[in-house]
C-alpha positions as CSV (number, residue, x, y, z in Angstrom):
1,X,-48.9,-15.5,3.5
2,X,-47.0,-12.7,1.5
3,X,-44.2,-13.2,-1.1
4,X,-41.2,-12.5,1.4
5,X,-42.6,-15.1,3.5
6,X,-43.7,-17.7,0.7
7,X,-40.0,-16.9,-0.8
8,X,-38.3,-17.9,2.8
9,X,-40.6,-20.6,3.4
10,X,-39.5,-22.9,-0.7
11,X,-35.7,-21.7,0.6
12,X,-35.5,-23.1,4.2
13,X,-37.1,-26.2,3.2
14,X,-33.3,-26.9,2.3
15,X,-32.2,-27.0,5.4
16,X,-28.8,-26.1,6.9
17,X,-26.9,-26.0,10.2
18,X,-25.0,-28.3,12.4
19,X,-25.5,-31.8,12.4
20,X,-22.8,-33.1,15.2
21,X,-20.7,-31.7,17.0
22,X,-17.0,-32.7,18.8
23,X,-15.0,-31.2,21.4
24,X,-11.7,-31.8,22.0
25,X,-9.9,-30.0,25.2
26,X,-12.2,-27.2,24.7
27,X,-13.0,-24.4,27.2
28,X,-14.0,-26.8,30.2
29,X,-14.8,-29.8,28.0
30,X,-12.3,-33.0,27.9
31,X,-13.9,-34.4,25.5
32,X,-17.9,-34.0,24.0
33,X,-20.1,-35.4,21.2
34,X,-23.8,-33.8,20.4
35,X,-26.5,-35.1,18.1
36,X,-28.1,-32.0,16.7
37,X,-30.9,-31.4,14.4
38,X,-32.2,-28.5,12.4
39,X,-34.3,-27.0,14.7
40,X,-34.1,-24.6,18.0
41,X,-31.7,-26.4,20.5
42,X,-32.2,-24.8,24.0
43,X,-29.0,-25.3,26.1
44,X,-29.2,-24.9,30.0
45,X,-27.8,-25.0,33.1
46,X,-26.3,-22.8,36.3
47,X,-24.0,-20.0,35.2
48,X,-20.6,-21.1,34.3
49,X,-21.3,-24.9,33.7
50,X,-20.2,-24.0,30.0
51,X,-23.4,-23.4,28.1
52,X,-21.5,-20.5,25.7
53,X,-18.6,-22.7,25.5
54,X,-20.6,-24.9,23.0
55,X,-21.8,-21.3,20.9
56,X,-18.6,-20.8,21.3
57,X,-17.4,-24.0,19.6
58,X,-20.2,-23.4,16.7
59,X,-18.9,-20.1,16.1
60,X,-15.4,-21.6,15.2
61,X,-16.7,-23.2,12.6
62,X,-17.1,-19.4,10.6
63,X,-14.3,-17.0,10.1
64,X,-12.6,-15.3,12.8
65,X,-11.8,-15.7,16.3
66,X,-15.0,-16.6,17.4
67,X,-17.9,-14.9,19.7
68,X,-15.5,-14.1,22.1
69,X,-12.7,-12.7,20.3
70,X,-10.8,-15.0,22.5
71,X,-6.8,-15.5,21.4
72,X,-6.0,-19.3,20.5
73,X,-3.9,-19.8,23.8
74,X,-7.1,-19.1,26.0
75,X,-9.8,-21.5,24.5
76,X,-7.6,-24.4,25.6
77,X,-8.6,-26.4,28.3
78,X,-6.5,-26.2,31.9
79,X,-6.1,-28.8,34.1
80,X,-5.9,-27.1,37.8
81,X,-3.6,-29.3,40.3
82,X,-2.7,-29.1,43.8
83,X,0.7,-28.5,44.9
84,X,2.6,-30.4,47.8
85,X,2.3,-26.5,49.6
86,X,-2.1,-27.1,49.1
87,X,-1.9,-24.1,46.3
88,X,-3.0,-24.4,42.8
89,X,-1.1,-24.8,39.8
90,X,-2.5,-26.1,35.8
91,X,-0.9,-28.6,34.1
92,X,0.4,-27.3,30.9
93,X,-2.0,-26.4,28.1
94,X,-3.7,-28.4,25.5
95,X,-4.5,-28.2,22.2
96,X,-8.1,-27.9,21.4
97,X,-10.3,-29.1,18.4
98,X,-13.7,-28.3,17.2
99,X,-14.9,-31.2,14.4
100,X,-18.8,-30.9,12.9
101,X,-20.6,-32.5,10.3
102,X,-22.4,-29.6,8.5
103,X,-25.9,-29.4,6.4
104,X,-25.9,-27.2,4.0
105,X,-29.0,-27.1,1.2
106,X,-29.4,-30.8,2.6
107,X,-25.5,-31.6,1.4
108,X,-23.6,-33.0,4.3
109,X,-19.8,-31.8,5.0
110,X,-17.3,-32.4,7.7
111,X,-15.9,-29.3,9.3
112,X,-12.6,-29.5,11.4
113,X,-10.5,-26.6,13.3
114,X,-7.8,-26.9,15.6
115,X,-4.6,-25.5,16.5
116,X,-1.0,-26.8,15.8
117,X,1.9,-25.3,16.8
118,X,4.3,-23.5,14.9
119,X,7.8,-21.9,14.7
120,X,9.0,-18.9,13.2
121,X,13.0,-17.8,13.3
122,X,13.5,-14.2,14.6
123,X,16.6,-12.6,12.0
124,X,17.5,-10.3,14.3
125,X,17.6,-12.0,17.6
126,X,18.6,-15.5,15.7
127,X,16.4,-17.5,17.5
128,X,13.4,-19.3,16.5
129,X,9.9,-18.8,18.1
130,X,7.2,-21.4,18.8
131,X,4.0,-19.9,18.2
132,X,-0.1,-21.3,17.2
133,X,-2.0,-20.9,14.4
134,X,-5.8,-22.4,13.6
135,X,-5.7,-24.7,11.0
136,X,-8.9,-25.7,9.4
137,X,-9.8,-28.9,7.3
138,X,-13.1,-29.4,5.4
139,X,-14.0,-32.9,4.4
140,X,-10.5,-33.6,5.8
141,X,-8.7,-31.5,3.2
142,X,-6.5,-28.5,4.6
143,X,-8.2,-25.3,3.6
144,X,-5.7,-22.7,2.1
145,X,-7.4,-20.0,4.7
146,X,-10.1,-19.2,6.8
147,X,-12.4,-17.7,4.5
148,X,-12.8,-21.0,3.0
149,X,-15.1,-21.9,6.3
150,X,-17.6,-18.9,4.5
151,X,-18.8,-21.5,1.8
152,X,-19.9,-24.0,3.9
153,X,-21.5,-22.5,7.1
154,X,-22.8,-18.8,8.5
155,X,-23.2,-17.6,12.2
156,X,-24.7,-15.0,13.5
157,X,-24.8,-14.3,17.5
158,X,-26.0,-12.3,19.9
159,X,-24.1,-12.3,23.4
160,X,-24.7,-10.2,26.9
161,X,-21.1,-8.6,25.8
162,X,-23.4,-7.1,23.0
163,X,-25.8,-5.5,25.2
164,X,-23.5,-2.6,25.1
165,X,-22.3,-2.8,21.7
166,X,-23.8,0.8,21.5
167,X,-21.8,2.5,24.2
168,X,-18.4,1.8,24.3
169,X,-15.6,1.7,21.4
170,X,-16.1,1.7,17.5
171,X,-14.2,-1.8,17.5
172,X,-16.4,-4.1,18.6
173,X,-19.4,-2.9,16.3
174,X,-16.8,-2.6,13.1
175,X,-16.0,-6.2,14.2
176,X,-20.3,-7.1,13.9
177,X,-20.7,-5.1,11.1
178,X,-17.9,-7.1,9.4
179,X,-19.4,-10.4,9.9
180,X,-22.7,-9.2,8.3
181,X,-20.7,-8.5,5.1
182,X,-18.7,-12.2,5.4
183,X,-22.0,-14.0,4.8
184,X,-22.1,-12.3,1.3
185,X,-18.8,-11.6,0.8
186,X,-16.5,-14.7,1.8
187,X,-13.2,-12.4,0.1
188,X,-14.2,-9.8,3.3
189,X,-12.6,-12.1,5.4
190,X,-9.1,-12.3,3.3
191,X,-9.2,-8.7,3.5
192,X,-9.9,-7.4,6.6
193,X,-6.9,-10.0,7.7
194,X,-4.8,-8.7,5.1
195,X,-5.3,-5.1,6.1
196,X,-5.1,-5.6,10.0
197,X,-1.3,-8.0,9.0
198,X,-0.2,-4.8,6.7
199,X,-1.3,-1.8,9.6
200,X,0.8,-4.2,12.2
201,X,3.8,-4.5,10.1
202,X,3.5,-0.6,9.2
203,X,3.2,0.6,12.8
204,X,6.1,-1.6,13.6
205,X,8.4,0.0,11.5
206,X,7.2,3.7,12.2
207,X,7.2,2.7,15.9
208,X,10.7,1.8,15.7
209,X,12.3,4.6,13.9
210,X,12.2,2.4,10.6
211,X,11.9,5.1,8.2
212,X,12.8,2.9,4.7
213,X,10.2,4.8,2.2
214,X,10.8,1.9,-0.6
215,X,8.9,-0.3,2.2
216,X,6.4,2.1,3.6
217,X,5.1,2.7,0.2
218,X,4.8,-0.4,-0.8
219,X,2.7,-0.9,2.6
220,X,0.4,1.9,2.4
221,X,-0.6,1.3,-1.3
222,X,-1.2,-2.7,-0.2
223,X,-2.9,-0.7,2.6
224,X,-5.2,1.7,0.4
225,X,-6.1,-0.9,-2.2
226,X,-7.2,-3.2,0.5
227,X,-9.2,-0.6,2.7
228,X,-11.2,0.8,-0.2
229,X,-12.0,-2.7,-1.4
230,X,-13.2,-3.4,2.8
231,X,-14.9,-0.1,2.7
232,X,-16.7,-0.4,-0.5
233,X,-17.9,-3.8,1.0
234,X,-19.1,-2.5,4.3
235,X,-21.3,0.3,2.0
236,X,-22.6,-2.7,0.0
237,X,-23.7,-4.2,3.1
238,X,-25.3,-1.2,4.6
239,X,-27.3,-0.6,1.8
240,X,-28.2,-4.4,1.1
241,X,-29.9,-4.5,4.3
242,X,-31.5,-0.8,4.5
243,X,-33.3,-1.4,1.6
244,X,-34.5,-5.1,2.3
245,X,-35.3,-3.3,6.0
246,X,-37.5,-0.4,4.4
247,X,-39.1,-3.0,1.8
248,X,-40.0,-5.7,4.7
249,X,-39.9,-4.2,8.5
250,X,-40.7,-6.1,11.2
251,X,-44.3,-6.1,13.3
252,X,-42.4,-6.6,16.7
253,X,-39.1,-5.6,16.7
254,X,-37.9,-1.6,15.9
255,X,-37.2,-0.4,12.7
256,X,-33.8,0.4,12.0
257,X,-31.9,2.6,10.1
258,X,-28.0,2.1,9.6
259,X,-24.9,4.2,8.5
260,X,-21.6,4.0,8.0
261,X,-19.4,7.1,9.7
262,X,-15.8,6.7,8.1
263,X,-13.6,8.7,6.2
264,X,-12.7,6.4,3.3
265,X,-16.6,5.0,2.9
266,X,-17.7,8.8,3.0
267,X,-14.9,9.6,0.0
268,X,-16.7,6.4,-2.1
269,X,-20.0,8.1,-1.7
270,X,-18.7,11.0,-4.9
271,X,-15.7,9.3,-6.4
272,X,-14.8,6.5,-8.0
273,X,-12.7,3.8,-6.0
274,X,-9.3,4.1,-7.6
275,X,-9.5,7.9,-6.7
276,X,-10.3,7.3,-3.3
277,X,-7.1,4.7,-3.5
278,X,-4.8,7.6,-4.3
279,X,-6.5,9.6,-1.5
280,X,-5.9,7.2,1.0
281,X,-2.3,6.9,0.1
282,X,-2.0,10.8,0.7
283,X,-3.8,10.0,3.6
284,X,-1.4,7.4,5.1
285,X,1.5,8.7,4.3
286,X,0.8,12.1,6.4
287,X,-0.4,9.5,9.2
288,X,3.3,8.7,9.6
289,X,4.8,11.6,11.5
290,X,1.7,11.1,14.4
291,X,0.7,7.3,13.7
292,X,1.4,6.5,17.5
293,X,-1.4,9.2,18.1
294,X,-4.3,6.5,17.4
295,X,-7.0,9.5,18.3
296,X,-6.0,11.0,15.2
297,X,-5.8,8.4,13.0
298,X,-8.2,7.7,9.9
299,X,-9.2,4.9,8.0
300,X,-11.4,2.0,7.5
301,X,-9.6,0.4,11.1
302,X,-11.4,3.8,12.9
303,X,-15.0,3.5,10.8
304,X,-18.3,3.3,12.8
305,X,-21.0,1.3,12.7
306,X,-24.0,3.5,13.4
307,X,-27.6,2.2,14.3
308,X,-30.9,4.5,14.7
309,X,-34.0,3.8,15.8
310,X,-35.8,5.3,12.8
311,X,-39.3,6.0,14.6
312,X,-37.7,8.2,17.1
313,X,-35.2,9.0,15.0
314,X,-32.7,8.3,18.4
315,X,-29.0,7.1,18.0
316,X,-29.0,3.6,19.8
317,X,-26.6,4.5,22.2
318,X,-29.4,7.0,23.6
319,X,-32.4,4.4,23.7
320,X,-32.9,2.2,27.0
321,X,-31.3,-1.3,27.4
322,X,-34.2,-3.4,25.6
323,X,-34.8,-1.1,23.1
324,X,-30.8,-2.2,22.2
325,X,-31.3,-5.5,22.7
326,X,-34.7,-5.2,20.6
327,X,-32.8,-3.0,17.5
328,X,-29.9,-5.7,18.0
329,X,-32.6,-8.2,16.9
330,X,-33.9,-6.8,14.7
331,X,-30.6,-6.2,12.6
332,X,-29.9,-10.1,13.2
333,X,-33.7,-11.0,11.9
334,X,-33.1,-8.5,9.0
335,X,-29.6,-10.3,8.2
336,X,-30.8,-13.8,8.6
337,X,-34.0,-13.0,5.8
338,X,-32.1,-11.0,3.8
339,X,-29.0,-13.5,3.3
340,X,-31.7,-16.7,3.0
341,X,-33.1,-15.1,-0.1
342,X,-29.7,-13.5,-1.6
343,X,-27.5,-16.9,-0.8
344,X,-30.2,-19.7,-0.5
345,X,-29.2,-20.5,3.0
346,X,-29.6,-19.4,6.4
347,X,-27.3,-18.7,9.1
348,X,-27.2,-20.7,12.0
349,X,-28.1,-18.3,15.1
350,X,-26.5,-18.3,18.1
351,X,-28.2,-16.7,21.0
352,X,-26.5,-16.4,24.6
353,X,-28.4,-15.6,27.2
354,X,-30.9,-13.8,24.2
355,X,-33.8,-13.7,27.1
356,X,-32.3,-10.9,29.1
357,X,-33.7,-7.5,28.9
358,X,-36.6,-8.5,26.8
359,X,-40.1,-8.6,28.2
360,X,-42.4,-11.7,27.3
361,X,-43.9,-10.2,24.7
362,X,-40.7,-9.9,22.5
363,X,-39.7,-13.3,23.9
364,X,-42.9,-15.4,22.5
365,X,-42.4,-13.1,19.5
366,X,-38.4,-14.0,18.7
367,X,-39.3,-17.6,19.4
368,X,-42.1,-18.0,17.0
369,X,-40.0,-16.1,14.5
370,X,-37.0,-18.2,14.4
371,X,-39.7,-21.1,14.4
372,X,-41.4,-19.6,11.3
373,X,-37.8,-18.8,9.8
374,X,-36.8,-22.4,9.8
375,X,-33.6,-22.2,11.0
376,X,-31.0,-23.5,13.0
377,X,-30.8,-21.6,16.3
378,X,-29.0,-22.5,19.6
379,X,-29.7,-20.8,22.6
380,X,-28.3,-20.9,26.2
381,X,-30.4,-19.7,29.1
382,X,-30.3,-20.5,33.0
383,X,-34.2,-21.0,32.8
384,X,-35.3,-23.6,30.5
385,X,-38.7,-22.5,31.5
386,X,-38.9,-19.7,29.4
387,X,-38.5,-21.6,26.5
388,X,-41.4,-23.8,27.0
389,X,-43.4,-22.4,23.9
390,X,-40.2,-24.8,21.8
391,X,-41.0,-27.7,23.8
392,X,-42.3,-29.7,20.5
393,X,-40.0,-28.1,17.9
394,X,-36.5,-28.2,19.8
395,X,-33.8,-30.0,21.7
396,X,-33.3,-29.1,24.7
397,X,-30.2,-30.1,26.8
398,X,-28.8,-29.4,30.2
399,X,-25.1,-28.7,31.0
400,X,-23.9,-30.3,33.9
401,X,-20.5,-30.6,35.8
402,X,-18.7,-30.3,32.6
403,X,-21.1,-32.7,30.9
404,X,-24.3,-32.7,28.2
405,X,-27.6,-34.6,28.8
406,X,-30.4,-34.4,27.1
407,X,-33.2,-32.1,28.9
């Protein structure tokens, strides 16, 4: 056994990951209580019975809006009715919770997210609007934000959304990259929030006519400060898990190489960050006259998140399907050993689906590697039967007409 592995192996004898879990009106679940331990948990069942709705749920208990990206109003749970005409119609929405009792280095706390409405009184309409908001408790204490959730648990996940996480928009890879730097960088979270509240208010104004230059200054240098901190971040990341990458590559899964393509990382690569701050001021405010042009905007919210295939030296929006899924994995693997020996605990792994589009070899493969990493993993698949190789380490339940039983 070599050092990486020895290393891994005296860390994730501490373990960490979800202990229990409650629903409450979440997705299509009324109500649901699981018994977890720290091992694979294999969830199945026919498609839409509600399998990712319980990733889902985990990935709640982390930063963010979740796997899905999914708004607050659309995780609640609908009741469908039938009208005296024989048409449908939902009973008005309800509020959802997601509660867990969470291992971390063999210390047990309670994790609690749910949604409570708010209000908020318009000055220039003078009414007041009802709105939600996520509230989170740990070891029933409010937390102050979010980012709080960062000290207590880490997610990673791979969904079928993310088989073409190479192909289409920059977002939804800045949005992956960024949760690879949460798990060291709790503060990521604060920021990237920050920024997205201060770009919002900023476009407002410009959008309607709002020219006050007291206010947009004061925005754009929130703006810049913030960005450069993200960006310098993001590098940080990057680099963090290039070098563990070249240092300890993988037998099965690709090699990968990873890069950043942004204006304001590219401008930290030869000057000092409160250079690049007054750059990205100058940049800003000369955004204004076209800011409703997005294709010309720059900025850490337009960065990429690029991905190679270093043996071919191919982009990976060029490569086939699996070898995506396969340099996907390999990023998440890469992440998962690199933050065990940097923060002392793993992530928990969520995997929807993760069978899809890779052969049996890379199946067995995965499988005995989350086994040998000693980690938390649940994963949802229609065919429990290729996950017999876990039969003696994991859990396996099946997901039945809105209902868990054990498997």
């Amino acid at each position: 056994m070599g050092d990486l592995a020895n290393n891994l192996a005296n860390l994730t004898k501490l373990k960490s990951g979800v202990e229990r879990l409650t629903l409450t009106n979440f997705r299509n679940y009324a109500s649901l209580r699981l018994e977890a331990k720290m091992s694979p948990i294999v969830i199945y069942g026919e498609n839409g019975s509600g399998k990712t709705n319980i990733l889902e749920a985990i990935s709640f208990l982390s930063p963010g809006r979740g796997l899905r990206g999914a708004r607050l109003a659309d995780i609640k749970r609908f009741i469908p009715q039938i009208t005296a005409n024989n048409d449908y119609s939902f009973i008005s929405p309800l509020n959802w919770a997601v509660v867990a009792d969470v291992i971390k280095n063999d210390e047990l706390y309670s994790i609690a997210t749910a949604v409570e409405k708010s209000a908020k009184e318009d000055d220039e309409n003078d009414e007041v609007r009802s709105f939600e908001r996520r509230i989170v408790k740990i070891d029933n204490t409010k937390a102050s934000s979010q980012a709080e959730l960062g000290k207590y648990f880490s997610a990673i996940w791979l969904t079928p959304q993310m088989d073409r996480l190479f192909r289409g928009g920059s977002q939804p890879r800045r949005s992956f990259l960024d949760r690879l730097v949460f798990a060291f960088d709790i503060e990521h979270a604060k920021r990237t929030a920050n920024f997205e509240h201060l770009y919002r208010e900023r476009y407002r104004l410009l959008k309607e006519g709002k020219n006050d230059n007291f206010w947009l200054d004061s925005l754009e240098e929130n703006m810049a400060s913030t960005g450069v901190a993200i960006a310098a971040a993001r590098r940080e990341q990057i680099a963090r898990l290039n070098a563990f990458i070249e240092n300890e590559p993988d037998d099965i899964f690709p090699t990968v190489r990873l890069e950043l393509d942004g204006k304001i990382e590219k401008l930290l690569d030869s000057k000092p960050a409160v250079l690049v701050e007054d750059e990205y001021k100058n940049i800003l405010k000369k955004q204004r006259s076209y800011i409703l042009d997005y294709e010309n905007l720059e900025g850490v919210n337009r960065t990429d998140f690029k991905v190679y295939f270093k043996k071919k030296g191919m982009p990976a929006d060029l490569c086939s399907t699996g070898e995506q899924k396969s340099l996907l994995i390999s990023i998440i693997l890469a992440q998962a050993k690199c933050q065990t020996l940097h923060q002392g605990f793993a992530p928990v792994m969520l995997l929807d689906e993760v069978a899809a589009h890779l052969d049996d070899v890379k199946r067995e493969a995965l499988l005995e590697k989350i086994i040998n990493l000693n980690v938390q993993a649940w994963i949802t698949t229609t065919n429990p039967e290729l996950f017999d190789s876990l039969r003696n380490d994991a859990l396996f339940f099946e997901v039945r007409n809105n209902k868990v039983v054990s498997g």
